[in-house]
TIBA-532195 format. One record per residue (C-alpha): x, y, z; chain; residue in three letters. Coordinates in pm, whole numbers, plus 50000, padded with zeros to 5 digits. Layout:
% TIBA-532195
      x      y      z  chain  resn
      X      Y      Z      A   ALA
...
This chain:
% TIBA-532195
      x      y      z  chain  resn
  59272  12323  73782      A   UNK
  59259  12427  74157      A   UNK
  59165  12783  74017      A   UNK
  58874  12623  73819      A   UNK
  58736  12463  74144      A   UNK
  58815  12765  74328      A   UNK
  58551  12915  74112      A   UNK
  58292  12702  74117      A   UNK
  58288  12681  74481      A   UNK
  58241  13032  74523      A   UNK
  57921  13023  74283      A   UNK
  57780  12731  74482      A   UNK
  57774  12966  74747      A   UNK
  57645  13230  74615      A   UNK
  57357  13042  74518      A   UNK
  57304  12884  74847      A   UNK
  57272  13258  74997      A   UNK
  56919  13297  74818      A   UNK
  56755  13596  74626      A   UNK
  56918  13978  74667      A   UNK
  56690  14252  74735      A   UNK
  56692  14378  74394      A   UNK
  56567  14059  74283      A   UNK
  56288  14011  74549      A   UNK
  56164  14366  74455      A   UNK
  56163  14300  74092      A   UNK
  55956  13997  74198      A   UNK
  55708  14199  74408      A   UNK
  55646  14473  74081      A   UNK
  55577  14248  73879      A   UNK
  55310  14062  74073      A   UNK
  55158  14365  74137      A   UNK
  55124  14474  73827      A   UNK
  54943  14112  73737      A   UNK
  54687  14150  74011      A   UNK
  54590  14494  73939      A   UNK
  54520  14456  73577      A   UNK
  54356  14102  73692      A   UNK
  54143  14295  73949      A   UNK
  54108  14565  73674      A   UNK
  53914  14284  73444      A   UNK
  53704  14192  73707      A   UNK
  53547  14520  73695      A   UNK
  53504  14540  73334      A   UNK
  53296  14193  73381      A   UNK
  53090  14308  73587      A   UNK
  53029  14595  73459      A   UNK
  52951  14376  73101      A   UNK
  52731  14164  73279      A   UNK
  52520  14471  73435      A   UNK
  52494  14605  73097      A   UNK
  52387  14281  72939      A   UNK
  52124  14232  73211      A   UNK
  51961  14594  73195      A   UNK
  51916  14509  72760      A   UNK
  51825  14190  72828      A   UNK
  51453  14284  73035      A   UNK
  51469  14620  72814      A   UNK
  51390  14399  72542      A   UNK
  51161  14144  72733      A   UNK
  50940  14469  72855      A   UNK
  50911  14611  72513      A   UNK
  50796  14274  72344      A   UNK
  50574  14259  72676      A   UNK
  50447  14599  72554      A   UNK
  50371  14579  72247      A   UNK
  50189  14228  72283      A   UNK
  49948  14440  72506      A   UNK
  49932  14741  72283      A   UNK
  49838  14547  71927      A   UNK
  49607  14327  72169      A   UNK
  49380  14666  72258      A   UNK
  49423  14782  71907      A   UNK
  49316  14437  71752      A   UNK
  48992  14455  71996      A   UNK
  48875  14797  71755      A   UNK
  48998  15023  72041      A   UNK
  49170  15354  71950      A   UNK
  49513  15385  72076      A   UNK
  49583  15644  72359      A   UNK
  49930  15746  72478      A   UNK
  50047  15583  72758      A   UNK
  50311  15771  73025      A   UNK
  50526  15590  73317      A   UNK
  50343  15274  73276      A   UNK
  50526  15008  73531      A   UNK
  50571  14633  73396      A   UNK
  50489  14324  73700      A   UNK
  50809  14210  73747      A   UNK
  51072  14450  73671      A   UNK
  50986  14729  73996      A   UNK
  51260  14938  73837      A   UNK
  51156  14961  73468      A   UNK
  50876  15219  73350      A   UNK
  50741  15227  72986      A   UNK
  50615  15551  72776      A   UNK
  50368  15478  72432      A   UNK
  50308  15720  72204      A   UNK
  50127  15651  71880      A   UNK
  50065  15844  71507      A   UNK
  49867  15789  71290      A   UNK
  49988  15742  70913      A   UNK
  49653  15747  70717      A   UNK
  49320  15911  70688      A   UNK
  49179  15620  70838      A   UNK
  49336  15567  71078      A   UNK
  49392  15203  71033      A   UNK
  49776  15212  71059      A   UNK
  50003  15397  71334      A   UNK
  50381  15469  71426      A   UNK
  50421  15327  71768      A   UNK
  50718  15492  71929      A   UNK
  50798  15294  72265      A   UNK
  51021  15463  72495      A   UNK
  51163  15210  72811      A   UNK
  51332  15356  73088      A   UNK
  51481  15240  73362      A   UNK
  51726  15298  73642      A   UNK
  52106  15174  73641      A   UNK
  52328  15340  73881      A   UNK
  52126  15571  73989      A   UNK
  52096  15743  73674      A   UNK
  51778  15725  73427      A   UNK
  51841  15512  73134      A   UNK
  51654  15524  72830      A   UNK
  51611  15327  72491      A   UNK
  51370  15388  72202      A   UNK
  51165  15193  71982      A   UNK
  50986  15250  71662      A   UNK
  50726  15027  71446      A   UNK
  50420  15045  71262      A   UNK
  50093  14871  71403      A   UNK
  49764  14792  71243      A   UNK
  49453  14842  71372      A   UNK
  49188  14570  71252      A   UNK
């Protein structure tokens, strides 16, 4: 029996001595590699969000747009092309118009609306296609 407490007073001590190095350091690793990838998902968020945002007015403008275009062509004005046109509101968005006819007529057209804008300083660009009537 004495050998039995022998033992068990020598582990009590042990763990009274705290954490070894190679425990502490295994410790350390592993929260690093929790608040990197954390960090890591921050980024992809934000970059998410940015993303969302720039679609988000991209779509507002060209609704915006083509209220204004089917307004001029409802009045009986031909269409004309329309290049780099800015929308109130949105300094860094620009909006090109381009229209073809599809009859003899010329009572229907293709109305190709090209947004652009910039995101990181690069030029972004999306496309959109319908058919308008003139009336």
């Amino acid at each position: 029996m004495a050998s039995v407490r022998h033992r068990e007073s020598a582990g009590e001590e042990r763990g009274a001595q705290g954490f070894s190095l190679l425990e502490v350091l295994m410790a350390m690793l592993i929260l690093g590699v929790a608040i990197t990838s954390i960090l890591s998902l921050f980024a992809v968020g934000s970059s998410s969000y940015t993303r969302a945002a720039d679609y988000s007015n991209m779509s507002m403008i060209a609704e915006a747009a083509y209220a204004d275009i089917t307004n001029v062509l409802r009045n009986g004005r031909m269409p004309r092309n329309i290049a780099d046109q800015p929308m109130e509101g949105f300094p860094t968005y620009r909006y090109d118009a381009t229209f073809e006819p599809l009859d003899a007529e010329r009572l229907a057209y293709l109305l190709k609306l090209k947004v652009k804008w910039l995101s990181e300083g690069a030029e972004r660009t999306e496309e959109f296609q319908t058919v308008i009537l003139r009336r």
